[in-house]
N, C-alpha and C positions, 0 to 999 in steps of 0.2 A: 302415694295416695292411690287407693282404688280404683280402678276404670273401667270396671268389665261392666257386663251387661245385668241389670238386676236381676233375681230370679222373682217370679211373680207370687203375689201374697198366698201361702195356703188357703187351701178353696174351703179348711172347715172351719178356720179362723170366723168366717163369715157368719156364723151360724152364732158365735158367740161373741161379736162384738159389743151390741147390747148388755152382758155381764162386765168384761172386761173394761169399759167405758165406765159402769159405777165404781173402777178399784181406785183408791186415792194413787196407790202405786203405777209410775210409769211404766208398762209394760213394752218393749222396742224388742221385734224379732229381725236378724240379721245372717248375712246369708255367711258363705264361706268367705267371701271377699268384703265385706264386714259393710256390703249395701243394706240401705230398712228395706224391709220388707213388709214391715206391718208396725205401730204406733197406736196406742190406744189416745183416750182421751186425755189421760196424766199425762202421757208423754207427749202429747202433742202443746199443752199450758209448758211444760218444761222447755219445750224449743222453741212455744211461741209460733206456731206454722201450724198448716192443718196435713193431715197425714198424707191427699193428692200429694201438698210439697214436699215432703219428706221421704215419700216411697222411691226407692232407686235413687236417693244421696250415699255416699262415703258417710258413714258416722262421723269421719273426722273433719270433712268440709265442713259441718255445722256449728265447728266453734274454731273463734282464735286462739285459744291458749287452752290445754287441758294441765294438769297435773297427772293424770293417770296417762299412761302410756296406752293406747290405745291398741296398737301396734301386736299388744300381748291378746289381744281380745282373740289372734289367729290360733292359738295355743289350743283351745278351749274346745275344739270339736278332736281335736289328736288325742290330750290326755284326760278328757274325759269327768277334766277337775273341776272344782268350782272358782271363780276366782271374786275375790270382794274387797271394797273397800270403804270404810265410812265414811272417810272424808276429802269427797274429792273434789277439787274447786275448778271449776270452767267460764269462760269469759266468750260472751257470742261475739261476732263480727261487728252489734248495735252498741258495745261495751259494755253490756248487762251483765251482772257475774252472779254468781249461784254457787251451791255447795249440794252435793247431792251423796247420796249412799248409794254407791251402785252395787251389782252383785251379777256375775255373767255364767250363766250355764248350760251344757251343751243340750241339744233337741234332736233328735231326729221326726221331721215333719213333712207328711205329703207332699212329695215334690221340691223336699228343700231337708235331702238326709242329711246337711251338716248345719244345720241351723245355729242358731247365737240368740238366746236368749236374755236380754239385760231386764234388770230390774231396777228402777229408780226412785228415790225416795227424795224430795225436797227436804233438805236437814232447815236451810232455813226458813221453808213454808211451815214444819211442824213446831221449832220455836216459835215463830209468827203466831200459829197459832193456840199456841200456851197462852202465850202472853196476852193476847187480844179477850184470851178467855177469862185468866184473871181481871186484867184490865173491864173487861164488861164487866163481870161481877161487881168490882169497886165502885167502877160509874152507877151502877143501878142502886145501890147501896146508898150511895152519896145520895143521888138524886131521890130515893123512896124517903131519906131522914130529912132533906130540904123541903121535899111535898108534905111531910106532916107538920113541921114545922110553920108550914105558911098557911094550912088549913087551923093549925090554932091559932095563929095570928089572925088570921082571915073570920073569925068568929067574933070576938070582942071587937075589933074594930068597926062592924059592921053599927053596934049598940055609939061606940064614940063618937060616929058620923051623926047617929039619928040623936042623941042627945045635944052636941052640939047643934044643929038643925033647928032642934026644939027652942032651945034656949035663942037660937039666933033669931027667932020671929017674936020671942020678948024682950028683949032687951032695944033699949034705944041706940041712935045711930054710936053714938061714943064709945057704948063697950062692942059694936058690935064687929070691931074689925078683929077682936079675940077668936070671935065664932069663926070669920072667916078663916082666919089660922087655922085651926082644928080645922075645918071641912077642908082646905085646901089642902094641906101637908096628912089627914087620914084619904085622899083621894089618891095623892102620889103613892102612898103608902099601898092603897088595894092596887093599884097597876101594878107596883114593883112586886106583888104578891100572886097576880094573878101571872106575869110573868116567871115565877119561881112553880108557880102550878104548870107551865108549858103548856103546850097542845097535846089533847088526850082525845081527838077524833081526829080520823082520818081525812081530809076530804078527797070532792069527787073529783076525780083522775081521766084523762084524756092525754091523748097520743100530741105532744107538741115538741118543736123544733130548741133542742140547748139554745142554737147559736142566739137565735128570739131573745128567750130567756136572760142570755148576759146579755146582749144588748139594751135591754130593759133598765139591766141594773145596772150599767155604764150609764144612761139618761139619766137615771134618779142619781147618780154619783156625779154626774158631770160638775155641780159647783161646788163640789167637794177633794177631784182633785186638786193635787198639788203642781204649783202650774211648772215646776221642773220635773215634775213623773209622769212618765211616756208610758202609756199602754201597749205593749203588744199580743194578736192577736193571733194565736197560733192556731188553726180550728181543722180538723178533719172534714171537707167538706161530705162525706158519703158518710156522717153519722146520722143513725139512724133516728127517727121520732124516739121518743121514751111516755112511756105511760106515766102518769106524774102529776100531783098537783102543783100548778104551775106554780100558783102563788107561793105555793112551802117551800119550794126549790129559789125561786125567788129570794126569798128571804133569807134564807143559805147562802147564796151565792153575793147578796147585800153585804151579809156580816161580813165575807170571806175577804172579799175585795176592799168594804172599807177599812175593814184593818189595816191590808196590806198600805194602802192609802196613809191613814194615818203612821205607821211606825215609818215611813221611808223619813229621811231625810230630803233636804232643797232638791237634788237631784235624783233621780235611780229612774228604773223601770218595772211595772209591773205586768207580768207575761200570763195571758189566759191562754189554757191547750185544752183540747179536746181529743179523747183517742179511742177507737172501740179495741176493749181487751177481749181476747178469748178463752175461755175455762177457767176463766177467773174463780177464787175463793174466798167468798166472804163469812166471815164465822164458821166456819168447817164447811160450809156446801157450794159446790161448785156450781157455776153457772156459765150456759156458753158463750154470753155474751154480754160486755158492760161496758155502759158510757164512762167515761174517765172525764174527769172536767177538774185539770188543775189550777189553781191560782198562786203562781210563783211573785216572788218581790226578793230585789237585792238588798235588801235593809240589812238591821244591826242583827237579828238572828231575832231567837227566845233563850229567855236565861234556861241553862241546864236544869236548876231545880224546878223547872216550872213545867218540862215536858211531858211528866208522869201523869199531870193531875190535869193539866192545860183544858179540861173540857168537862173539868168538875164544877158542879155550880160555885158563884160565888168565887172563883178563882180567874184572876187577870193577871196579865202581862203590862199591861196600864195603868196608869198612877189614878183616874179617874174611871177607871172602866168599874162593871159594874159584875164583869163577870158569868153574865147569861147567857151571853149572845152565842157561844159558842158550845154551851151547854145542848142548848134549847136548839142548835143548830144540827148537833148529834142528833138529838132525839127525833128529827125531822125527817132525817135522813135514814134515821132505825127504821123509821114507819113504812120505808120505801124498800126496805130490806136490802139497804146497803150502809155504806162506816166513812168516815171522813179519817183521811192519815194525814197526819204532818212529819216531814220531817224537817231540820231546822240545825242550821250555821251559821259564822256572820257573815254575811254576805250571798244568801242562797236560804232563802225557806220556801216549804213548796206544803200548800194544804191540797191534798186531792181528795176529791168528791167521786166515790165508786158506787153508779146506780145500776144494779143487774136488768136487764131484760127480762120480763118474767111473765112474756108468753112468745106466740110466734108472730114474728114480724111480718106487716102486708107487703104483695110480692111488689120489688121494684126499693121496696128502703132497707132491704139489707146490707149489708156490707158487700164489697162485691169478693170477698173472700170466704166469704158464709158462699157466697151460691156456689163454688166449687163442695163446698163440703155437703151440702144438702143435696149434693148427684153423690154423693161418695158413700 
């Protein structure tokens, strides 16, 4: 492993970090003893670290297992060649694993005549986000043939309540507990429809604390858990406020958790984490920083076939569910310009709630790894 002294970042690198930082491609320039020297934005999301930490590492300290022989990256300023690979799989020290395309070629650069240029392409962030693209499409899809569906529903029914109404104020006590039928069962009927119509305004948004937030929803759930499922509370304390309607997020975070609630069995645990991610990617655009707010449960899992669709309206996992909650919970979470993931085994499902930050944060609540990077 390398030990020498780093050579210091090209001084005209500086001039163009701001371009480099929009390329989705990781860019990592490395010296002759295969120290960084310089890390754009991609490649700082790929190692999870901001480029302060990564300048003057060994390329190979930064992970535990490579597949690609590193070793060879020495080669690469002698003959001059190019070297690549599509598929090469790396595991960090946190056990995170990744598959990337890398591609290494020589530089000669101010003050650093045998340079190492890598290039890094996330193979599983770009299938990610295939699929998140079809996948949005189909949800919107689903969700725009449910919204019309309930808007003509939503029409005649309106005429069933008022004629029932009408009739219920003639008619004597004996037939009138029919009327009452009718108005009671077309009332249920407009909620379950105005809930199939979701929220379609935004509301007004201020800066509030997550940890608040679940705790809210652990009150309103308290006589709802199951008195052999343990909460636990795994929380970032230095996360930062989010801009947000509370109540929306709220009610995210109700659905998320009483699920997990409901599907455990007599015993298990249900684990709330909170984490700030950096250069996260939501729908193709990166952002520098997002609240992460999981809601884990060791329950029976989701059935396989139900993963694809799992947040299409009218689609449960519950023999009495209704199918919305987790619909209408996307959609909530759209409006905040972030996605809810699950993934799901037996005995390990985890739904994460990814809310970007989406301006700059007041001084004193940033992460305290953001203010290394905001001097850099």
């Amino acid at each position: 492993m390398a030990t020498s002294t780093p050579s210091t970042t090209p001084t005209h690198l500086s001039a163009d970090d701001a371009l480099a930082d929009q390329l989705v491609t990781g860019i990592v320039i490395l010296d002759a003893h295969l120290a960084v020297c310089y890390a754009n934005a991609a490649a700082e999301a790929v190692f999870a670290g901001s480029s302060r930490r990564l300048l003057g590492a060994p390329i190979d300290s930064l992970f535990r297992y490579s597949s690609f022989d590193l070793q060879l990256l020495r080669q690469v300023p002698a003959t001059q060649q190019t070297i690549s690979d599509s598929d090469v799989s790396w595991v960090f020290h946190d056990g995170k694993a990744m598959t990337v395309e890398l591609t290494a070629s020589a530089a000669s650069l101010p003050g650093l005549p045998e340079a190492i240029i890598l290039e890094l392409r996330q193979v599983d962030l770009i299938r990610r986000l295939n699929q998140e693209q079809v996948q949005q499409h189909q949800l919107e899809a689903a969700q725009q043939l449910v919204r019309g569906l309930a808007h003509e529903i939503k029409n005649p029914l309106g005429g069933i309540r008022g004629a029932a109404q009408l009739l219920h104020s003639q008619l004597g006590d004996a037939q009138r507990e029919y009327t009452q039928m009718i108005m009671g069962q077309s009332d249920r009927l407009r909620a379950l429809v105005d809930r199939l119509l979701g929220p379609n305004r935004p509301s007004a948004r201020a800066p509030e604390n997550i940890h608040a937030v679940l705790q809210r929803v652990l009150d309103v759930l308290s006589l709802e858990q199951p008195p052999g499922v343990h909460v636990v509370k795994d929380y970032d304390p230095s996360l930062p406020d989010l801009t947000m309607s509370a109540d929306q997020i709220e009610q995210v975070l109700l659905n998320l958790v009483k699920n997990a609630f409901d599907v455990m069995p007599e015993k298990g645990t249900v684990t709330l984490k909170t984490r700030v991610l950096h250069q996260e990617t939501i729908y193709g655009k990166r952002y520098r920083q997002c609240a992460q707010i999981s809601v884990l449960d060791d329950g029976p899992g989701i059935l396989p076939e139900l993963k694809d669709t799992l947040f299409y309206p009218l689609v449960s996992g519950r023999e009495n569910g209704t199918g919305l909650g987790l619909s209408i919970a996307q959609s909530l979470v759209h409006q905040h310009a972030g996605k809810i993931e699950m993934t799901s085994r037996p005995g390990a499902t985890e739904f994460t709630v990814l809310l970007p930050y989406l301006e700059e944060l007041p001084e004193g609540k940033a992460h305290k790894q953001e203010n290394e990077e905001s001097s850099s």
